[in-house]
C-alpha positions, 0 to 999 in steps of 0.5 A: 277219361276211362271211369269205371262204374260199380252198381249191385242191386236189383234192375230198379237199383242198377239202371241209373248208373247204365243212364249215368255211364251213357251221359259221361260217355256222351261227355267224351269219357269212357265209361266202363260197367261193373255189375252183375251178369243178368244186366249185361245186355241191358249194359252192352245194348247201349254201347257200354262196355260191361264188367261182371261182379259175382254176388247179386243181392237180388237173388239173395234175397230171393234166396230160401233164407230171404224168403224165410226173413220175409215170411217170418216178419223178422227185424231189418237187423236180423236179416242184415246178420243173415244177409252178411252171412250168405254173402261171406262165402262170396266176398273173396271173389266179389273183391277179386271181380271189383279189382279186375273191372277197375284196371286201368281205370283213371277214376272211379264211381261206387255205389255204397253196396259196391264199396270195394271200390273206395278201396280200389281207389286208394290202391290206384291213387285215383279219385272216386265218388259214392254213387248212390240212388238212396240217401247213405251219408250220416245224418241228423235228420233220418235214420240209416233206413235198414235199419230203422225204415222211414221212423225218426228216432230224434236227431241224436238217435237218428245220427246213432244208427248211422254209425250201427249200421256202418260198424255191423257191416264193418265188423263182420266183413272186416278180417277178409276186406283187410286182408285182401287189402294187403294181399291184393292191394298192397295196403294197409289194414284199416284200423277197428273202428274202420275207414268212417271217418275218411269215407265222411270226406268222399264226393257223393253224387246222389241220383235223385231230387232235392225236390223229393229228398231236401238235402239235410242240413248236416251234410257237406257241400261235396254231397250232391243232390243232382236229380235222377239218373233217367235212361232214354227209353230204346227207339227200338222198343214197340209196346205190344199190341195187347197193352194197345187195345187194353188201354184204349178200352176203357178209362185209365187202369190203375198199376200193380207192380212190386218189382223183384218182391215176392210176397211172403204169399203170392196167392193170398196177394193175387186175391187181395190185388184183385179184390181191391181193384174190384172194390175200388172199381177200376181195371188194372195192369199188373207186372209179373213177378210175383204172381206168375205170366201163365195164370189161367184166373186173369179177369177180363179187367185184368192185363198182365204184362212183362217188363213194360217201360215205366217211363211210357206205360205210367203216364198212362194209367190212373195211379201206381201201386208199387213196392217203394224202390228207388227206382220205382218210386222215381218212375211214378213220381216223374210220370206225375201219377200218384202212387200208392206204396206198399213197402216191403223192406231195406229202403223202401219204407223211407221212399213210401213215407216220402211219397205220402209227405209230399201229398203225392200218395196216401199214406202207406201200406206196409206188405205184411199189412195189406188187404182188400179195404186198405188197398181198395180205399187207398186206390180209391183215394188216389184216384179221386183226390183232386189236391193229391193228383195236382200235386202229382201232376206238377212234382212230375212236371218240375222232375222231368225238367231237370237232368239230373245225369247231365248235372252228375257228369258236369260234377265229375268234370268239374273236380277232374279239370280242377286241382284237387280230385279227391283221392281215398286215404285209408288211414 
């Protein structure tokens, strides 16, 4: 069956979906890519077909504006305002891009920030499912994470902000979705209150753990939790010969990586990295991004390295630093390595609190509160907690045995051989 697959995001955000395209054509499917131009090779080196989408969410953020939000220490809800606002200039074309990649497709899986294609789907009368690698359907349980973080405001609240963070965006995207709707589509526009109430009915396959994220109690039966979406790493790759020689001298490093973050100061974060590391007295490996590959101040204790493969370079370190994403975190806690999470944003709160829940790490380090001593004593307490690294050890453990792609595809296979797939109904 041709299925096509939507993802926006940053890499840690859209390569789930390249190992779940690869399972469902391992399944006999035919598999189709949408997503944003950087990844096409990351796409078509595994023999996927790709599909472009304008407007990447990564380099918004990374926009001035962003980087303005990040500086200023302004609210989620300030800067979704903002962030709707400099993508409003790119809807028309980012539907266009969604309704193109979906032709002659005969299913169709969305993550929740590609939500074009629910609507695509209702126009082809084929069925769909939510994606997603972060939890994104209504609950008592936690609040919706932009715009409250990890703090649960009690179980009416919680289910309140649900319904804000749906209508903010609803409401500010609404004129244009509805009428490309009906000039594009051929459907009706969708009435004030929007498409929820439909929307609480679409299949979710959600791409990551019970283990790690039980599922809530209010959410239905069509919401499954199928484990993470892990792709293979290349057999073609080979890990540099520098990080070689770097990790056989000496006892294991400790990672620093905030994947596409930039800090509000990188220089200022370059000392503190380096302090806390000298503090706690341990050597690190530090992925570029924020603080630049041509630095001439690399102590010899020091390596910094590109884009390494989490999956082989985490096993092999003491203990990770990273920024929360979903992806990241997923790597860590896989790796059975404990981490120590330092958040900046959006739903990287919610996966810290849940790394320091499940005693895998300690407690977090929000990026506006970051230091030499806390960073140093928050290393040090996760390498020498024995408590916290048996728990690492066998989370990784019980993580590594399930398939959470293989589970996702035999979800799809089942609705699509049964009788009922379900197809969006708008109103």
């Amino acid at each position: 069956m041709r299925i096509t697959v939507l993802a926006v995001g940053s890499r840690g955000d859209v390569q789930p979906y390249i190992a779940l395209c690869a399972g469902l054509r391992a399944a006999g499917h035919e598999p189709r890519l949408a997503t944003h131009a950087s990844f096409r090779h990351a796409v078509e080196s595994r023999g996927l077909e790709f599909r472009a989408l304008t407007g990447d969410p990564n380099e918004l953020i990374q926009s001035r504006d962003g980087t303005a939000w990040l500086e200023s220490g302004e609210s989620m809800l300030v800067f979704l305002r903002r962030f709707l606002r400099l993508f409003r200039p790119l809807l028309g074309t980012y539907l266009d891009d969604v309704r193109t990649a979906c032709q002659g497709t005969e299913a169709i899986i969305f993550a929740p920030l590609a939500f074009a294609g629910w609507h695509v789907a209702e126009a082809l009368r084929v069925p769909c499912w939510m994606g997603a690698v972060q939890p994104a359907t209504p609950t008592r349980a936690f609040p919706a994470m932009p715009l409250a973080g990890s703090r649960s405001l009690g179980r009416t609240l919680n289910l309140v902000t649900h319904a804000v963070y749906q209508q903010l965006g609803w409401q500010a995207l609404r004129p244009a979705l509805n009428q490309w709707r009906r000039n594009s589509l051929g459907l009706r526009p969708l009435p004030l209150a929007g498409p929820f109430k439909t929307l609480r009915t679409t299949p979710a396959l959600y791409g990551f753990s019970s283990l790690v994220l039980p599922k809530p109690g209010d959410w239905p039966e069509w919401c499954d939790l199928t484990g993470y979406w892990v792709l293979d790493r290349s057999d073609a790759w080979e890990p540099p010969g520098e990080l070689i020689e770097f990790l056989a001298g000496g006892l294991p490093p400790v990672y620093v990586g905030f994947g596409s973050m930039v800090p509000r100061d990188p220089e200022e974060t370059w000392v503190i990295v380096l302090g806390a590391l000298r503090r706690a007295g341990f050597r690190g490996i530090l992925a570029t991004g924020w603080m630049g590959r041509g630095r001439q101040d690399v102590p010899d204790d020091v390596l910094v390295v590109d884009e390494i493969p989490h999956d082989w370079l985490f096993p092999r370190v003491a203990a990770v630093v990273h920024h929360g994403g979903a992806g990241t975190t997923a790597a860590a806690l896989r790796a059975g390595r404990p981490a120590v999470v330092v958040p900046f944003f959006a739903d990287q709160p919610f996966w810290a609190q849940r790394v320091a829940a499940l005693g895998v790490g300690p407690e977090p380090i929000p990026h506006k509160r970051l230091s030499v001593d806390r960073l140093a004593r928050a290393i040090r307490t996760a390498v020498s907690d024995c408590g916290m690294i048996q728990r690492a050890t066998g989370l990784g453990a019980q993580l590594r045995a399930e398939d959470g792609v293989e589970n996702a595809v035999a979800v799809v296979n089942r609705a699509l051989d049964g009788p009922h797939a379900t197809v969006p109904q708008g109103v």
